[in-house]
N, C-alpha and C positions, 0 to 999 in steps of 0.2 A: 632472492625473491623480494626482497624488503626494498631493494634499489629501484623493482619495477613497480613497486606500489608505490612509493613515494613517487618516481616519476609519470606515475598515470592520477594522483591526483594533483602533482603539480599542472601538468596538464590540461586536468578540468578546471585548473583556476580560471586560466589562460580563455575558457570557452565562455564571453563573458554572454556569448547571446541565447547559452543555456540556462545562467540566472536570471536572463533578463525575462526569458520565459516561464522559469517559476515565482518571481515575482507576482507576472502576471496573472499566473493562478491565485498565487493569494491574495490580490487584487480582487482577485475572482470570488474566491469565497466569499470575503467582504463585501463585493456588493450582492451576490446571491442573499447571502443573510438576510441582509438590511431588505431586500426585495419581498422576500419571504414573509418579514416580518407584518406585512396585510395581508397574511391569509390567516388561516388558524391561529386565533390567539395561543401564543404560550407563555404562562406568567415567568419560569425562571430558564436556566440554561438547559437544567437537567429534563426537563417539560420537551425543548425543541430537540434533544438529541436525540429522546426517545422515541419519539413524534416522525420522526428524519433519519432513520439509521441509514440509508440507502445514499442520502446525499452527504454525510458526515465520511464516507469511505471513497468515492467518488472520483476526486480530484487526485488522492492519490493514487488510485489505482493509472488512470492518465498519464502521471509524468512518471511513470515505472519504466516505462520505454525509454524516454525520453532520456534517462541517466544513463541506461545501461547502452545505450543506443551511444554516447559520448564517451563511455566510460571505456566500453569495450570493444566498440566496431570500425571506429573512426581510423583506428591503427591499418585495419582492413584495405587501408587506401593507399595506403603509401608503403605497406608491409614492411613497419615496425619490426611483428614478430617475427617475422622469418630472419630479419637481421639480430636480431636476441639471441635467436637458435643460432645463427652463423658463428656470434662471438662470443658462445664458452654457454652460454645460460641453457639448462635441460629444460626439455618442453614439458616440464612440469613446474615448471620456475615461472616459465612465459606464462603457464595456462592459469596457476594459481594466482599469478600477479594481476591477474586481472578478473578474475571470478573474486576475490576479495571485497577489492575495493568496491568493484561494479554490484554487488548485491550489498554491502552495506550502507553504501552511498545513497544508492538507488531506494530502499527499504527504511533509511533512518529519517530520506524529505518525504516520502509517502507518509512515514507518521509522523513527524511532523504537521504535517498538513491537517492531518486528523485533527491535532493538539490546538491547530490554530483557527480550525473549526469551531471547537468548543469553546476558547476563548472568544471569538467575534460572537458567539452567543451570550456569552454570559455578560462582557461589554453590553451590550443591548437588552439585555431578561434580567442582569444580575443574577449570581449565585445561591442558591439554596441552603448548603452546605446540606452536612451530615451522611448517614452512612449512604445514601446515593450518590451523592456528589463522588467519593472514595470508590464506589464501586465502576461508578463511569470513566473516570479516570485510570483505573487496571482495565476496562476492556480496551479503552482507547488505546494505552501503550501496549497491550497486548498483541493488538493488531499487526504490528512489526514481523510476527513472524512468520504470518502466511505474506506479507509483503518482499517478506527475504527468501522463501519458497518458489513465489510468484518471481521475482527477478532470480533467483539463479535457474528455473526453467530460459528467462531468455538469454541470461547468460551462456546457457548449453546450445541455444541455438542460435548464439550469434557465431558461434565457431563453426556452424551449422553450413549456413547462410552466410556468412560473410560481407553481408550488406547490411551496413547502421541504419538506414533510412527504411528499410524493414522493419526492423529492432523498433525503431522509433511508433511505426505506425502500430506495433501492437500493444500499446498502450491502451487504442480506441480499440480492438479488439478484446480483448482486456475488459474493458468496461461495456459494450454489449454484451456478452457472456454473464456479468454481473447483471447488468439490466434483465435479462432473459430469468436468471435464475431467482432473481426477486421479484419477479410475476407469476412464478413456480409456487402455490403455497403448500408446501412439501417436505416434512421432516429430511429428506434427504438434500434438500435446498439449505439446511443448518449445519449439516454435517461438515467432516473433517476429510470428506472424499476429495477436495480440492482445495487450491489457495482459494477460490472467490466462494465456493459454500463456507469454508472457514471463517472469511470476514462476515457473511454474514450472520451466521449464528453469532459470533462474538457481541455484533450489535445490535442484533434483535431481539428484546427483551419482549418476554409473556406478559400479558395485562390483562386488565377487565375497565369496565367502564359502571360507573354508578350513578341514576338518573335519580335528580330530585327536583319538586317543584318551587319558585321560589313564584310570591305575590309580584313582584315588579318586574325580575328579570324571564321569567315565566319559566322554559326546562334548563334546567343548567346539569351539564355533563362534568363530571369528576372520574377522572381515569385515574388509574393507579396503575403501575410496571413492578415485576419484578427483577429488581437490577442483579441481584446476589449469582457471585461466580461458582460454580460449582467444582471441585477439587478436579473432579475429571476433566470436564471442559479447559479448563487451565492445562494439565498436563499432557490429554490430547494433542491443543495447538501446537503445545512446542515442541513433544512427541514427532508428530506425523511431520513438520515442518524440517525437522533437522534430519532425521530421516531421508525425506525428500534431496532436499539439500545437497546429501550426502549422493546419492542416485544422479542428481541433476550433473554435479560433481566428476561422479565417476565416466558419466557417459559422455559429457565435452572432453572430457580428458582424451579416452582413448579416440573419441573421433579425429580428435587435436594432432594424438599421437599418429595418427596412420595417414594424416594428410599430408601431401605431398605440397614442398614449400613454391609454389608459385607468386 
């Protein structure tokens, strides 16, 4: 199995106009920011993340496809696996050698992206620091693992489907679902019933707003979030996520196992 991991990530070396596509998201983000930054003022990073949880999760949910769509279906073309299976490797070697890599690949530039969200904000607002700063930072990398949830669902149904350019397209599926459910304002829109309610409770922080008058700048609004993780929340995510995981896991498997090698 380790033979076919390293050779499906040597592989995605080789796919250079997959990096050249996630470049271009981070492209993306950077100028999103920067674009952003004339609308609602927001004085530090922590200000815009909070302000923005919706567009801070966004771009990774996108290229989730887009990895796993490389990672794992591309072989689908010229039937790789079936020759793995021919010469000696069990179809549990084939199937894991690539649910591996394909949901950590996939899951580890999704947050990523988060991370380089927050950076391109904080370049532009500067840093706050203190106990928000630290708390935004554990929701952000937290995020990983409804994104390894979310990518080993497509990993299960790339074995499915056996078409990458599907795989691929459900990135943007993917992220309407998210759109949908962040116009839902719905405690069940927070929950851990799915990868994309997951993301977004993780990044939707409770607040209030506080109105005061000032003689020059006339109402001036002070919002305030509360960032702090709650022990459950934390253990939910990674709970229900490897769980999942583990189901997504089981069911490409035996689908994997009972298809016939064409």
């Amino acid at each position: 199995m380790g033979t076919i991991i390293r050779s499906q990530l040597y592989q995605l070396k080789r796919m250079k106009f997959a990096f050249v596509i996630y470049l271009l998201f981070v492209l993306g983000i950077g100028l999103t920011t920067i674009t952003m930054s004339g609308g609602e003022a927001c004085e530090y990073m922590e200000e815009f993340v909070l302000k923005n949880p919706d567009f801070m999760v966004s771009f990774g949910i996108l290229t989730i496809g887009l990895w796993v769509g490389y990672t794992c279906g591309m072989d689908f073309r010229d039937k790789v696996s079936n020759y793995e299976v021919m010469y000696g490797h069990s179809r549990l070697q084939v199937y894991a050698g690539r649910f591996i890599p394909g949901c950590l690949v996939s899951a580890v530039s999704a947050t990523i992206l988060v991370l380089v969200t927050m950076l391109f904000g904080g370049i532009l607002r500067g840093f706050e620091g203190g106990e928000d700063t630290v708390n935004l930072c554990i929701r952000c990398t937290l995020t990983i693992f409804p994104y390894l949830r979310m990518t080993a669902f497509l990993v299960c149904l790339t074995f499915v489907i056996r078409n990458p350019y599907i795989i691929m397209s459900m990135g943007y599926c993917f992220f309407m679902a998210y759109a949908v459910t962040a116009s839902i304002d719905l405690k069940m829109s927070r929950s851990n019933i799915s990868s994309i309610t997951n993301l977004r409770g993780l990044m939707d922080c409770s607040g209030w707003s506080i109105y005061n008058l000032d003689p020059v700048k006339g109402i001036v609004n002070y919002d305030t979030f509360d960032t702090g993780l709650s022990a459950g929340l934390v253990l939910e995510t990674i709970g229900s996520s490897i769980v999942m995981m583990g189901i997504y896991f089981v069911i490409g498997y035996l689908f994997f196992k009972k298809s016939d090698l064409d």
